[in-house]
Residue frames as qw, qx, qy, qz and C-alpha x, y, z in Angstrom:
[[0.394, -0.481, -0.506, -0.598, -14.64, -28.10, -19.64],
 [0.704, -0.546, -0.439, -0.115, -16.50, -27.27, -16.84],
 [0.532, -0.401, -0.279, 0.692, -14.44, -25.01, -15.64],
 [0.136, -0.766, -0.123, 0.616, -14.49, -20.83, -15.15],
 [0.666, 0.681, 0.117, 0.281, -14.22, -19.28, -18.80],
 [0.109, -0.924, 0.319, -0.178, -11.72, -16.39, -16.81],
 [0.818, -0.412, 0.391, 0.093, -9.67, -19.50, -15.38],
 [0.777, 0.353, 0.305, 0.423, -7.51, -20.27, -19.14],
 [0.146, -0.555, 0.180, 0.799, -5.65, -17.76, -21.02],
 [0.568, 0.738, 0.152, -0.331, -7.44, -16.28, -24.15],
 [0.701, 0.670, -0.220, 0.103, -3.74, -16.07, -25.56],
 [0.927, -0.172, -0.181, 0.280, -0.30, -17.13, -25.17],
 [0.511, -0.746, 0.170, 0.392, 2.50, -15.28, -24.40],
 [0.514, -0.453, 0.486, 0.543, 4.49, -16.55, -26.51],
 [0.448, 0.475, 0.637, 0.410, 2.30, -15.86, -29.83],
 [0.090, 0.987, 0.132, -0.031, 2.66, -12.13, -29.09],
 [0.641, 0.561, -0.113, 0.512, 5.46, -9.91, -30.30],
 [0.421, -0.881, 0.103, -0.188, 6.95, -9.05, -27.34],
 [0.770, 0.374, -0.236, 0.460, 10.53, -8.63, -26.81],
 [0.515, -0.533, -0.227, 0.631, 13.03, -6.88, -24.26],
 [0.137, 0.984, 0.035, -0.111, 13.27, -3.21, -24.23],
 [0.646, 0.578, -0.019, 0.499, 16.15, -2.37, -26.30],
 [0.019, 0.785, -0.143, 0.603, 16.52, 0.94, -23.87],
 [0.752, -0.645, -0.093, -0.096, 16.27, -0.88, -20.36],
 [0.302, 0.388, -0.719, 0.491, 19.94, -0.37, -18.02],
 [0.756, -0.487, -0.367, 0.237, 19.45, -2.29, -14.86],
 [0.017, -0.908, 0.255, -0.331, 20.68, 0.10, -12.20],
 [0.098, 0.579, -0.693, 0.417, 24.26, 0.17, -10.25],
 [0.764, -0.381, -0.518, -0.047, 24.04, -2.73, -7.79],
 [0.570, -0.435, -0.615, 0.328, 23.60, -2.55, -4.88],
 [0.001, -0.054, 0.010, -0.998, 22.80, 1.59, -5.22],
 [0.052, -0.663, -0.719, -0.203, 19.24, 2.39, -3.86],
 [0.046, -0.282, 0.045, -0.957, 18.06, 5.79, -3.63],
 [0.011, 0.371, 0.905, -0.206, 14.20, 4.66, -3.39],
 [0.207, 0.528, 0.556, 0.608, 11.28, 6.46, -4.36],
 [0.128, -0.958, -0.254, 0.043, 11.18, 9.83, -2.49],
 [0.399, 0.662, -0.177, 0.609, 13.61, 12.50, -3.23],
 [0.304, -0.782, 0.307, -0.450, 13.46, 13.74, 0.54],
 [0.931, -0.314, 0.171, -0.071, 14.97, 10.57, 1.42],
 [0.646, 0.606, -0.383, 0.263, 18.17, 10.58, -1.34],
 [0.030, -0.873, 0.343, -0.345, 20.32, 11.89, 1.42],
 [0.513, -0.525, 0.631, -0.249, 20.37, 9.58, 3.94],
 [0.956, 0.137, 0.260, 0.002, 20.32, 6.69, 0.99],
 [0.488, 0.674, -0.443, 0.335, 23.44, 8.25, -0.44],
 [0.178, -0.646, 0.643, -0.370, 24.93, 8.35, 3.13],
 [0.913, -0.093, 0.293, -0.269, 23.35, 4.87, 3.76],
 [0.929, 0.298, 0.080, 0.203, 25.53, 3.60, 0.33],
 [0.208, 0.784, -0.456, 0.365, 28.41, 5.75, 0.86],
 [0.648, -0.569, 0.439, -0.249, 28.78, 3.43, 4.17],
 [0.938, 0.021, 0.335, 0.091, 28.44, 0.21, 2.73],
 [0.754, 0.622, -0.098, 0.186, 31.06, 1.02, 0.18],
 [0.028, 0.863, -0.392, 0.316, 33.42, 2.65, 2.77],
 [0.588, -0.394, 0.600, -0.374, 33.00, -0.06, 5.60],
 [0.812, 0.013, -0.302, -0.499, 32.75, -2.83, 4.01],
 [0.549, 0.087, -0.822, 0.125, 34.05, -5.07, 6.48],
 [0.089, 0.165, 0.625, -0.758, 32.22, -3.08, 9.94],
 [0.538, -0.025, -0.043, -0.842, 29.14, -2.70, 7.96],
 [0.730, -0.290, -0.618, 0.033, 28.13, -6.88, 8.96],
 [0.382, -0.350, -0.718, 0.464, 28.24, -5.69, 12.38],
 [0.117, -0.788, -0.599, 0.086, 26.30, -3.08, 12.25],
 [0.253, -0.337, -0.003, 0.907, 28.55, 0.08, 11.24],
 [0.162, -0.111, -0.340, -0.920, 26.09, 1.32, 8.62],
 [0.154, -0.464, -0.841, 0.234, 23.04, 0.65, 11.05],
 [0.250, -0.428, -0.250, 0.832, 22.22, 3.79, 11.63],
 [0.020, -0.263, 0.480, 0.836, 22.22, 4.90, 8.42],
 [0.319, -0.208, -0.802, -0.461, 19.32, 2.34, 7.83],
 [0.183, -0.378, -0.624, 0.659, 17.81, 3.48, 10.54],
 [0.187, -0.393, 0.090, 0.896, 17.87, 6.61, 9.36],
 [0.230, 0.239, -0.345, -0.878, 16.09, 6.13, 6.22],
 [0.244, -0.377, -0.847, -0.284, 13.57, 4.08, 6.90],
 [0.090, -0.549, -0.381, 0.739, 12.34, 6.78, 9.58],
 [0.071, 0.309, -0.326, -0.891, 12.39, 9.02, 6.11],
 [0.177, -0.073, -0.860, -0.474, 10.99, 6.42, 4.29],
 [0.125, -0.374, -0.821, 0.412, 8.11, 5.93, 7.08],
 [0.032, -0.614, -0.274, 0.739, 7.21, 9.30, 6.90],
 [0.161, 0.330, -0.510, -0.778, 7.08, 10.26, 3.43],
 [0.221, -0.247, -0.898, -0.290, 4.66, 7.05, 2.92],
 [0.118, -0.603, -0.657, 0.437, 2.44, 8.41, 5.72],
 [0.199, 0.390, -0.113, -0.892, 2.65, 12.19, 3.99],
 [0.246, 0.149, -0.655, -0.699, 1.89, 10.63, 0.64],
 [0.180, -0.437, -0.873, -0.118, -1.23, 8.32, 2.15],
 [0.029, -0.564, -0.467, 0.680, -2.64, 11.18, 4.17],
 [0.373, 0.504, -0.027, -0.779, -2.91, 13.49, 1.04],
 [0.219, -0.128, -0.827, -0.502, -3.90, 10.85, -1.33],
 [0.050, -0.522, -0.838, 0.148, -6.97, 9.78, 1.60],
 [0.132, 0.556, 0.159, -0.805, -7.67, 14.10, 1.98],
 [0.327, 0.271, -0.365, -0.828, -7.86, 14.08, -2.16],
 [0.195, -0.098, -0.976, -0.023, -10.22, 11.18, -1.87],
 [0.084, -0.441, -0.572, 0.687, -12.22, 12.83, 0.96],
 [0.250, 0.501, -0.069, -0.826, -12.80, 16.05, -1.29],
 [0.235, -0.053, -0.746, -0.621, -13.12, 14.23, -4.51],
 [0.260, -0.176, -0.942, 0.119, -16.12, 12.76, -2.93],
 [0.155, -0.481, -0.320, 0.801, -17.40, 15.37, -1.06],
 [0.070, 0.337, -0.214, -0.914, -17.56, 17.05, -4.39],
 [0.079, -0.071, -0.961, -0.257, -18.91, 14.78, -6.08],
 [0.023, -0.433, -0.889, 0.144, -21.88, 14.87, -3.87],
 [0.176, -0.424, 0.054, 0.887, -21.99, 18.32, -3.82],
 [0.260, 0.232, -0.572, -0.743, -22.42, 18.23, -8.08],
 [0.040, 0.249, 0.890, 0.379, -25.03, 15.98, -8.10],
 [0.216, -0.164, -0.360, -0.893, -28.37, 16.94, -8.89],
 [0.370, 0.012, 0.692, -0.620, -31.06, 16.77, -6.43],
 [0.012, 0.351, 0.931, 0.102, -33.81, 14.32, -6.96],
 [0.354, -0.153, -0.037, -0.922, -37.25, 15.84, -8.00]]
């Protein structure tokens, strides 16, 4: 009592039928691609190091490589926020556009 009604849970967890996906594969360790295709490349070349080197890549033989694709990565997040804020911009825009002037 005497606290927030939002603060409790309404229900438990563990009285719902929920179970593990049947279909889920846990991917390849220690394979990341990440989530922009224009980036695969230099995460394939990135894990193609570590698997080749694997005793220069602790000093820094597959540096580069990570270098490399977080530059990609950098960029591709900046593409993908620029045209999300532009369709934002317009949605808006339009928006005002469509509304009906006040009589």
């Amino acid at each position: 009592e005497g606290q927030h009604p939002h603060h409790r849970m309404s229900y438990s967890m563990i009285d719902r039928d929920i179970g593990p996906d049947p279909d889920y594969k846990p991917p390849p360790k220690g394979v990341y691609r990440g989530k922009y295709e224009e980036c695969y490349k230099f995460a394939d070349a990135y894990n193609k190091c570590h698997k080749v080197k694997t005793f220069e890549r602790y000093f820094g033989g597959c540096s580069q490589h990570k270098v490399d694709l977080d530059k990609c990565n950098k960029a591709q997040l900046e593409l993908k926020r620029k045209e999300a804020a532009a369709k934002a911009r317009n949605s808006r825009w339009n928006k005002h556009l469509d509304a009906k002037p006040k009589k």
